[in-house]
C-alpha positions, 0 to 999 in steps of 0.5 A: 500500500501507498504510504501516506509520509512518501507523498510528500517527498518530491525530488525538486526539494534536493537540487543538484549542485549546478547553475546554469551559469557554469556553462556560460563564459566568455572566450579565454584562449588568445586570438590567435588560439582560437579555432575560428568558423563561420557557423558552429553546429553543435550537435550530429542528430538529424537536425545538426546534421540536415542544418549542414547539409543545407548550408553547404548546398546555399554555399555551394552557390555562392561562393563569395559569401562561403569565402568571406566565412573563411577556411571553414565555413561550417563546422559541427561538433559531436560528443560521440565517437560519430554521428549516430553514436548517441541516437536514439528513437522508434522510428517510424519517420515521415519523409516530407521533411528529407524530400525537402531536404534533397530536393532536386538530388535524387541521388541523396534522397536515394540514398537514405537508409531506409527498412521501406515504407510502413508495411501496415499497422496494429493499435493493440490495448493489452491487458495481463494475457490478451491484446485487443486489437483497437481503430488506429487513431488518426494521430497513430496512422503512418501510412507512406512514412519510412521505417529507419534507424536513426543513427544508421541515417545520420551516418549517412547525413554526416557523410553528405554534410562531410561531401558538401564541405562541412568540417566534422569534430567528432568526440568533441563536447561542447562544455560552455557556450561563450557569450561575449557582449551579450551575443553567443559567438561560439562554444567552448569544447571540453577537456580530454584526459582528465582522472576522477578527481579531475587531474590532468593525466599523461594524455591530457588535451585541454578544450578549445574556444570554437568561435563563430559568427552562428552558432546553432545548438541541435544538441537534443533532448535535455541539452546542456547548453540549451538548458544554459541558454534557455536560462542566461537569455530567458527563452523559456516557454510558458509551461516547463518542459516535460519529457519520456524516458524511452528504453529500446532493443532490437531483435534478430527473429525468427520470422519476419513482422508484417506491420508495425505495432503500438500498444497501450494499457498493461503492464501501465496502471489506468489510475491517474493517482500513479500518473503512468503514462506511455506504451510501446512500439513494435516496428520491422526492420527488414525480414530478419530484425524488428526494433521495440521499446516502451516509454513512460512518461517522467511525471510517474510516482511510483517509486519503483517504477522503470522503463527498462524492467516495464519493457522486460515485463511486456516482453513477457505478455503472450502477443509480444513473445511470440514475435520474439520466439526463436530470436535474439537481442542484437541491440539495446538503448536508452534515451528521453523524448522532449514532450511539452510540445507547443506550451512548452517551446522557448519564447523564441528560437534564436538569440544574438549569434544564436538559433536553436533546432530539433529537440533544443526548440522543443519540436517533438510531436509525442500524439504522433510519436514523431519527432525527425522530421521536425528536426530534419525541417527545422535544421533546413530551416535554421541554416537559410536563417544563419545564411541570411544573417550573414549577407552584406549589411546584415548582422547575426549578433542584431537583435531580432535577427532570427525573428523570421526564423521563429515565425516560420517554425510556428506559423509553418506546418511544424507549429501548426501540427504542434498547436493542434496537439498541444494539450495531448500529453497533459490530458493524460494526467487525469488517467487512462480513460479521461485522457483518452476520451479528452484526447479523442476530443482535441483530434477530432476538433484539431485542438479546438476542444476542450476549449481550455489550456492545459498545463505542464507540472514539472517532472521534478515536482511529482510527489512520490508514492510506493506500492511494491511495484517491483515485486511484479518485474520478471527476472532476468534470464538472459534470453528473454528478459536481461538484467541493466548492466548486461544491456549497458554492455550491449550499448558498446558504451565507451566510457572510462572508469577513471574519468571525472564524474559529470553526474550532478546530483544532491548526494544526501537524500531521503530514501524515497528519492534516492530509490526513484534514481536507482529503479529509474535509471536503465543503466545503474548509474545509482545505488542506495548507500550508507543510512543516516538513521534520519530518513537520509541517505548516501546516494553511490555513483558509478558515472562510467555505466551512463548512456547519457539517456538524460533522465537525470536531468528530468527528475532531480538532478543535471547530467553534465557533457562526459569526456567526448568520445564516451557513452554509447555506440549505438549502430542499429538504434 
């Protein structure tokens, strides 16, 4: 049974140790030390990436302009050993924004990596042993949208950004974002080489200013120097940002999936008390491989609660063994999904020398489970911003620079499909069955109804409640259900033992708190340590296991960029 003392224990009581203004600073190498660039992209995700892209093809045709930027024109940074290394999603993709993106280039478009078009689709509300199959509603309808693996297509990104000129740093953090009279005019990347307690090791390499006349922050979900920006700049939206955790493998079968699959209900609790909401996905990739995850929403209660065991536990479920008969797990990650959707977009997408895109401007669609292609659009559409800002008499460190920019995201098909949907996600606090009939209300009328707002409660803020829900997880054995750490290694996670901690969290905490970070975490990051016999306790780290998921960051605590280069390799996500 719940207890009646947890209710009251919320993370955001125990802040970690961190301001945003640890990631603000201004430029400190010499001039003639500084790596200079003429627009920065911080971030190798489909939005990043297809903001290269499209300033090499604006470039490409006017050389004048791609001369006065100097010997690198656009430069992008990634903290993972690649492009790709640290995506993450379904994904089941609508392809309007790449066709854009290449348009006129049929070789390129021909070239994307692709498992085909949705081959057809099941909506099913399972219970403990059935699957009842349900109308797919219209925000769930993928007909002609493309089958892929992120980070397999943003491989192939990079390398047509690489081609069309754009000079790649790979295993590069960007650490601080440098501000100089009031405009961002780069970033500063982070330090390799360093021991636990920070020393400089035999390998040392200190980071450098990176400094640009654009810099475009495409970092992703919960990023670190988007969070610092939204903060130094004050582009917060109207509601708090809200996200998912989702936990994702992939699987070698037996035999090949026909459609594509999403479930709702079981193993989720309808009560709104527990505030469980999410569901999962099932999705063929190719004959021989299917990919499938669940997300939960990060505003739970329940203490025990987990996505990586919730996703152990539907495995078990009749319907999802057997498309997994007879197979293998070949791949296994982790990463949250931004979704406060339209409340929650920053004030404005751009400041002086500043644009944000993708995830960093809030544009996921989570009624529609879609988020690429609203990158993909996005990053096409902040490199014509940056590229007009840098025309003769115009100015990217002006005020109001990028307003054209901002207008064209909202007022576009990304803002409008994004305001149709808006109150989605919050209706679902009020449980399963208010929330589905709330959201089968706002589909039909295209957002019209209810006629009033909804609001985002911070996922930091919810109170905390226990009800044995651990008790139901199966245990791991190895074929069909598998354990944190044997999925972390299943990550190709790269992360040094010996490198500094960039997990900031409040080390004394009560129980109920530091429990939340240990069952919430997919990779173990966290363990209950000593008691403090007056309800505190020690939380114990090992920061080397982290697939960088980000949770953390939702729930309590901040994560940190790590020594580029670390956190997980991921090839199939």
């Amino acid at each position: 049974m719940a207890r009646g003392a947890a209710a009251a224990v919320r993370a955001a009581d125990f802040p970690p140790p961190f301001s945003s203004n640890e990631a603000i600073a201004a430029p400190t190498d010499a001039l003639d030390e500084r790596i200079e660039v003429g627009v920065l992209i911080v971030g190798g995700g489909p939005a990043g990436l297809s903001c290269a892209i499209r300033l090499g093809q604006l470039l490409a045709d006017d050389p004048a302009t791609a001369e006065r930027l100097g010997e690198v024109p656009v430069a992008l940074v990634e903290k993972g050993k690649q492009p790709g290394s640290h995506l993450l999603s379904g994904a089941v993709m609508n392809p309007r924004a790449i066709r854009r993106l290449f348009s006129g280039r049929p070789e390129q478009l021909g070239g994307v990596p692709t498992y085909g078009e949705v081959p057809g689709e099941g909506v099913y509300l399972l219970t403990r042993k059935r699957a009842v199959r349900i109308p797919p509603p219209p925000t769930l309808r993928n007909h002609g949208n493309w089958i892929v693996s992120i980070s397999q297509m943003s491989r192939y990104l990079a390398e047509q950004a690489e081609a069309a000129g754009t000079f790649v740093l790979p295993e590069t953090s960007a650490d601080r974002l440098l501000v100089e009279h009031g405009r961002v005019v780069g970033i500063r990347s982070g330090d390799k080489g360093r021991g636990k307690e920070a020393e400089p090791l035999g390998n040392f390499e200190p980071g450098a200013d990176i400094v640009a006349r654009v810099t475009v922050l495409a970092e992703g979900t919960a990023g670190h120097l988007t969070g610092a920006a939204l903060d130094h700049f004050g582009l917060h939206g109207r509601e708090p940002q809200i996200w998912e955790l989702g936990v994702k493998e992939v699987w070698r079968v037996a035999k090949p999936l026909d459609r594509i699959v999403h479930t709702l209900g079981w193993p989720l609790r309808k009560s709104a008390k527990y505030r469980e909401f999410g569901g999962s996905w099932i999705y063929p990739m190719g004959a021989d491989m299917v990919s499938l995850g669940f997300v939960i929403g990060l505003d739970y209660r329940d203490v025990e609660l987990s996505a990586h065991d919730l996703l152990q536990e539907f495995k078990t479920h009749p319907f999802v063994r057997e498309i997994l008969d007879g197979g293998e797990r070949v791949a296994w990650g982790a990463k949250t999904i931004t979704s406060g959707g339209w409340h929650a977009m920053p004030s404005r997408l751009g400041a002086p020398g500043l644009l944000l895109a993708g995830e960093s401007a809030g544009l996921v669609d989570l009624a529609r489970l879609k988020g690429v292609h609203y990158a993909i659009e996005s990053g096409r559409l902040a490199a014509e911003a940056a590229y007009r800002s840098l025309q003769r008499g115009e100015n990217p460190g002006r005020i109001g620079a990028f307003d054209a920019y901002d207008e064209e995201i909202r007022t576009g098909y990304l803002g409008k499909s994004l305001r149709e949907v808006r109150n989605m996600r919050q209706a679902f606090e009020k449980g399963f069955f208010v929330g589905g009939g709330l959201a089968s209300a706002m589909t039909v009328t295209k957002g019209k109804l209810p006629p009033k707002e909804f609001h985002n409660e911070p996922n930091v803020t919810a109170p905390l409640l226990r009800t044995d829900r651990a008790s139901r997880y199966p245990s791991a054995d190895g074929a069909l259900t598998f354990d944190k750490l044997s999925s972390v290694f299943a990550s190709g996670n790269r992360t040094r033992d010996d490198q500094p901690n960039h997990v900031r969290i409040e080390r004394r905490v009560p129980l109920d708190v530091a429990e939340m970070w240990a069952w919430m975490c997919p990779a173990q990051v966290y363990e209950v340590g000593a008691d403090h016999g007056d309800g505190t306790v020690d939380v114990m780290l090992t920061p080397s296991n982290c697939v960088q998921c980000g949770a953390i960051t939702a729930r309590g605590g901040r994560l940190t960029p790590p020594e580029g280069g670390s956190g997980p390799e991921y090839t199939l996500t």
